[in-house]
C-alpha positions in Angstrom: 186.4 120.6 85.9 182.8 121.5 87.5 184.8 124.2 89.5 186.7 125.8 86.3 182.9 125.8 84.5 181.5 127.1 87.7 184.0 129.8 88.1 183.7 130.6 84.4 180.2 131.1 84.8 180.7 133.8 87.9 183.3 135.7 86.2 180.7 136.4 83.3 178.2 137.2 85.4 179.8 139.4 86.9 181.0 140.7 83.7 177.0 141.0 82.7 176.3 142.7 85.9 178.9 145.5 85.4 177.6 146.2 81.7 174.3 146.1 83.0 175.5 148.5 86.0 177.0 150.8 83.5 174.2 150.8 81.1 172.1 152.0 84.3 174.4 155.3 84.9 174.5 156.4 81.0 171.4 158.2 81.6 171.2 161.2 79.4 171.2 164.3 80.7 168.8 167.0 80.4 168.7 171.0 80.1 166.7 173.3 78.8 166.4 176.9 78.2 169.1 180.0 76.3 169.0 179.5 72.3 172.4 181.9 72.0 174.0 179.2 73.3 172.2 176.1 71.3 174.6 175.6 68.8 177.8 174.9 70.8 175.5 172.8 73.4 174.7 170.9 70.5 178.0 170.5 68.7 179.8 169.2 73.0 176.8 166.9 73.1 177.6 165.0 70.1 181.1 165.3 70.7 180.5 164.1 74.5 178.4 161.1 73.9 181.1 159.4 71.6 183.2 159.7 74.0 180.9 158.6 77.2 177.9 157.0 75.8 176.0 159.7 77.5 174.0 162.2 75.4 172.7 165.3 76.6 168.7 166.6 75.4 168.6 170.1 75.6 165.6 172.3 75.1 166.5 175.2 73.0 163.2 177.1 74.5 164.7 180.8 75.7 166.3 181.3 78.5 163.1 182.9 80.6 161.4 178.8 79.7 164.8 177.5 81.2 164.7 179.1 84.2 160.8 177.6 84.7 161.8 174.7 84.3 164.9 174.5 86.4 162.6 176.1 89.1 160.0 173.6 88.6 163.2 170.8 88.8 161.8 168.9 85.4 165.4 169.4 84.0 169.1 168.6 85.1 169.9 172.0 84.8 168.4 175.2 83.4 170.4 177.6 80.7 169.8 181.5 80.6 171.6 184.0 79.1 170.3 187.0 81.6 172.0 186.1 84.9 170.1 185.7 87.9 170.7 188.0 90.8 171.9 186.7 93.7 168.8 187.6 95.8 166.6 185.4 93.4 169.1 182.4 93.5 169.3 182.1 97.1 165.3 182.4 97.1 165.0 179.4 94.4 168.0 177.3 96.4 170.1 178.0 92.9 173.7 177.9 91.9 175.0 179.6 88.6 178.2 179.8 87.0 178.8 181.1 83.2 179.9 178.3 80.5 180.6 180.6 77.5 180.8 184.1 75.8 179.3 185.3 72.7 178.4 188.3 70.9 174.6 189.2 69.7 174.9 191.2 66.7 172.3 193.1 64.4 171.1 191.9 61.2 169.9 192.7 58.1 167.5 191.8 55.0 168.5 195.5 52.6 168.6 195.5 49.2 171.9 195.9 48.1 173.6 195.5 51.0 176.1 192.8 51.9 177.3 191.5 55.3 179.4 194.3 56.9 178.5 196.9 54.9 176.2 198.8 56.4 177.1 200.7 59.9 175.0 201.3 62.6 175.5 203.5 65.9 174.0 203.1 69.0 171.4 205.5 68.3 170.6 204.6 64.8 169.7 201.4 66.6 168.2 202.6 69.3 166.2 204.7 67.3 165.3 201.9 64.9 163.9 199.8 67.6 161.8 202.9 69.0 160.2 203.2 65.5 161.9 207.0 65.3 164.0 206.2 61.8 161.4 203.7 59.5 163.4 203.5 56.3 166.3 202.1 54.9 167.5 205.6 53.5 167.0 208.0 56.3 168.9 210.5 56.5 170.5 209.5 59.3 171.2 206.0 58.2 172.5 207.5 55.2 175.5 210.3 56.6 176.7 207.0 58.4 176.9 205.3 55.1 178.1 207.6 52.8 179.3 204.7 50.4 176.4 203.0 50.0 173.0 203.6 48.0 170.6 202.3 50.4 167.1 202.0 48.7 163.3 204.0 50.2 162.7 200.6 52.1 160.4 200.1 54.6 161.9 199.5 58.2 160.3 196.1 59.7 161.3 195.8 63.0 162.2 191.9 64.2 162.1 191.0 67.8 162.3 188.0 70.0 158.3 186.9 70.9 159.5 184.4 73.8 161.1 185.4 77.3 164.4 185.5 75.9 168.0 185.8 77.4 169.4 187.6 74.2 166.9 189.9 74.4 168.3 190.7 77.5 171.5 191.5 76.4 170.2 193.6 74.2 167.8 195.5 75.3 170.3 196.2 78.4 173.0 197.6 75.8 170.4 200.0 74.7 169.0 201.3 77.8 172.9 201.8 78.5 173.3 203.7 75.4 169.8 205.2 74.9 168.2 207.6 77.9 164.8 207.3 75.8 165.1 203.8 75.6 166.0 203.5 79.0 162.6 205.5 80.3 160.2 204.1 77.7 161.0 200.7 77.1 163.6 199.4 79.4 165.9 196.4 80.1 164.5 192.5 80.8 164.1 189.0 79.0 160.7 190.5 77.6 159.8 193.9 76.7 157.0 196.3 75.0 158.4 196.7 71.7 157.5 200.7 70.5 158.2 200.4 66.7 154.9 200.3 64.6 155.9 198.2 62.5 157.5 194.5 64.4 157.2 191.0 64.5 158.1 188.7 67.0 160.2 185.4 66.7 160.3 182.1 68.7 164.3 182.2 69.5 167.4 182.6 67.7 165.8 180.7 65.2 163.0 182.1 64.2 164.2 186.3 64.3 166.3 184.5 61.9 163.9 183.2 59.7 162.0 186.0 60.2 164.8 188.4 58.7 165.7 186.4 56.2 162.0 186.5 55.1 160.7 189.8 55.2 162.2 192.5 53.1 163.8 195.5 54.9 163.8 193.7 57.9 166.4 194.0 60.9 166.6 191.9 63.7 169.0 190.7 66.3 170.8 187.4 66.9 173.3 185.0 68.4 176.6 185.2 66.2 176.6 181.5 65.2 173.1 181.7 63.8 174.5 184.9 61.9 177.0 182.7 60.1 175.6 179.5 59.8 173.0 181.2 57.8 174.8 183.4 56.1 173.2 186.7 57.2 173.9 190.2 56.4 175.1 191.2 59.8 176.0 195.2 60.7 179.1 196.9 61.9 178.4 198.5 65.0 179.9 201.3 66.4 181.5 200.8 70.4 181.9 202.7 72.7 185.5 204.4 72.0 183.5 205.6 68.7 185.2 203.0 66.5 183.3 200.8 63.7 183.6 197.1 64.6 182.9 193.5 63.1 181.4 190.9 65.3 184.0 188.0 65.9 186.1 186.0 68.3 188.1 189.2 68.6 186.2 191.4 69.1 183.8 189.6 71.5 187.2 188.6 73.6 188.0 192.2 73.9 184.9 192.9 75.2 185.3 189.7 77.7 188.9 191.1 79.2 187.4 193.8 81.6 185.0 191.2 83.0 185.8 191.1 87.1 184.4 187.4 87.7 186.3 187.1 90.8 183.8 190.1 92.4 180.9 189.1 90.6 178.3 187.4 93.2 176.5 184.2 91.9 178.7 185.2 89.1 176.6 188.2 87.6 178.3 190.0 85.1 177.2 191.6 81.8 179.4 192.3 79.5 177.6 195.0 76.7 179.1 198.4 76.0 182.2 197.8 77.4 185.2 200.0 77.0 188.4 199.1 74.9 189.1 200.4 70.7 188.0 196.7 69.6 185.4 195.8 71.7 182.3 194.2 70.2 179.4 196.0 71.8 176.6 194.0 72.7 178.7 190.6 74.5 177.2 188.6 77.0 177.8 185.5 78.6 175.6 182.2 78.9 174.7 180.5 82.1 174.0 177.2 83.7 171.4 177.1 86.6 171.3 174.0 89.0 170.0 173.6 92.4 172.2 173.6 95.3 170.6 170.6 97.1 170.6 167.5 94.7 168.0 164.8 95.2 169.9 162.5 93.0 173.6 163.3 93.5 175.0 160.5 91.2 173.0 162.7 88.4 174.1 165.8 89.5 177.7 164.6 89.3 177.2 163.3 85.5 175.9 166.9 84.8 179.1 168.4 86.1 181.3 166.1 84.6 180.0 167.2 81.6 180.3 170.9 82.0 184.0 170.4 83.4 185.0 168.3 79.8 183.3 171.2 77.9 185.5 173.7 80.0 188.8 171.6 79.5 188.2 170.0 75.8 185.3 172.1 74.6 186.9 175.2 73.9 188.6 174.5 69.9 184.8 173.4 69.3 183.4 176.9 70.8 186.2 178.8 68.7 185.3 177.5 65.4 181.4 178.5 66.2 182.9 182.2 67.3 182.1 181.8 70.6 184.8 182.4 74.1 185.4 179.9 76.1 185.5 181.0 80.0 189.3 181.9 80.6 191.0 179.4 83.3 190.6 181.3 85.8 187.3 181.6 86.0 186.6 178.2 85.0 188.5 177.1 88.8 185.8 180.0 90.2 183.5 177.9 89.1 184.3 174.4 90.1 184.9 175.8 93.8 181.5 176.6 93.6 180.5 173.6 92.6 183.0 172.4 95.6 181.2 174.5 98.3 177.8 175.0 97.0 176.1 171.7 95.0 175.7 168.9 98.1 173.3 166.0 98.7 170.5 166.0 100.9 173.0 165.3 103.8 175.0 168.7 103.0 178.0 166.5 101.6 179.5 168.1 98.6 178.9 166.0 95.3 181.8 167.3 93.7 
């Protein structure tokens, strides 16, 4: 009898002790960095943690505040949507490897105009941005929108104010597509904005805001912010001269000449690519972790979590109008992780 209560007591123990155990491992993750990507990283995270128990806090700060604080090893991982070259990751002892596409797309705050009305081509915008064309009805503007009455409106100008990955992406579609662009301003996460008449905005969110706000204004965002707010987004002319709407399509055709396999550390942009439907201004969104992990157990939560956004995530990415990484690449990326993300001992963690 004393024996039964005794063993009775053990096996609960032992029961408490393996909660308790588990309890310890659910630590929540944490990232921080790229605002293009926010809202699917937000939409897996809730998904993830009623499935595991683990939640993931990510820091939708821009992509050039990610990379600080990956650097600087206060996150899990760091999120940037302008890839590192491969120089600078060996230099910071970094490993990257893209989780999503997406398209940035132009949008608008014109009277009278509607989402995918008005059309813009690369040097309407590129002229916009350079503070060349300052009104709504331009001239210019105008013979490209022969359909619309588009009213004397002052231009304002609405940029990113943080280091920003989408401004990369953007900023490197128009130095592709704009020689003056490419001399005077440039490509980078943060730039000297020409036009006269700008404002800046904390992330996604707040060139969002800021559109929405101020009359006549144009800026440029993340798709999903586009649509969730129900902004007056642009067609944009590509690069085989056709006028294009910014969607899952489109961005996937941009995707399909992406050479992943020849990419190192995975550095690809993806704007003014060729093909009749291609979305012009694509990029991907990248994860940055360190290649030595002081606390492996961690390290391996933080993959597990990427790999079940890879291999459940992507009906959640679609709905949002984001492209999941093909399969392909997405067993690119977990030799990486294979061959490149060990413990202090060199053993692989994954």
């Amino acid at each position: 009898m004393y024996f039964s209560a005794f063993l009775e007591r053990f096996a609960l123990l032992l029961i408490a002790l393996g909660v308790a155990s588990h309890s310890a491992l659910a630590v929540d993750i944490t990232g921080a960095g790229a605002t293009f990507p926010y809202p699917i990283y937000a939409k897996w995270a809730d998904a993830y943690k009623q499935k595991t128990g683990i939640g993931l806090n990510y820091q939708s700060i821009g992509s050039g505040g990610g990379i600080k604080q990956i650097v600087s090893k206060t996150v899990d991982f760091g999120a940037s949507d302008a890839p590192l070259k491969l120089e600078q990751l060996e230099k910071d002892g970094l490993v990257q490897f893209p989780m999503v596409m997406g398209g940035v797309v132009p949008v608008v705050n014109v009277d009278g105009v509607a989402p995918g009305q008005i059309r813009l081509t690369a040097k309407l915008l590129a002229d916009i941005y350079l503070g060349k064309i300052s009104k709504w009805n331009d001239r210019q503007i105008a013979s490209a929108n022969e359909r619309l009455k588009l009213p004397d409106q002052a231009i304002t100008v609405v940029h990113r104010s943080d280091g920003s990955g989408t401004t990369f992406i953007f900023t490197n579609y128009l130095a592709k597509v704009s020689a003056e662009w490419k001399d005077k301003v440039g490509n980078g996460p943060s730039v000297s904005w020409p036009a006269p008449s700008s404002s800046g905005g904390k992330g996604n969110e707040g060139v969002a805001s800021f559109v929405q706000r101020i009359k006549g204004a144009v800026g440029y965002v993340e798709y999903a912010y586009a649509k969730q707010n129900k902004m007056t987004y642009s067609l944009l002319q590509n690069r085989d001269g056709n006028f294009v709407s910014p969607n899952d399509k489109t961005f996937q055709a941009a995707a399909a000449s992406a050479d992943w396999r020849n990419a190192p550390g995975f550095y690809e942009i993806l704007t003014d690519e060729p093909g009749k439907n291609s979305w012009p201004i694509t990029g991907a969104t990248f994860i940055l972790m360190h290649k030595t992990q002081a606390d492996p157990a961690k390290a391996k939560e933080v993959l597990k979590f990427f790999e079940w956004a890879y291999k459940d995530g992507d009906a959640m990415a679609l709905e949002l109008d984001y492209i999941p990484m093909p399969d392909d690449v997405v067993a690119l990326v977990q030799s990486a992780w294979k061959s490149q993300i060990k413990d202090s001992s060199g053993k692989s963690i994954w």
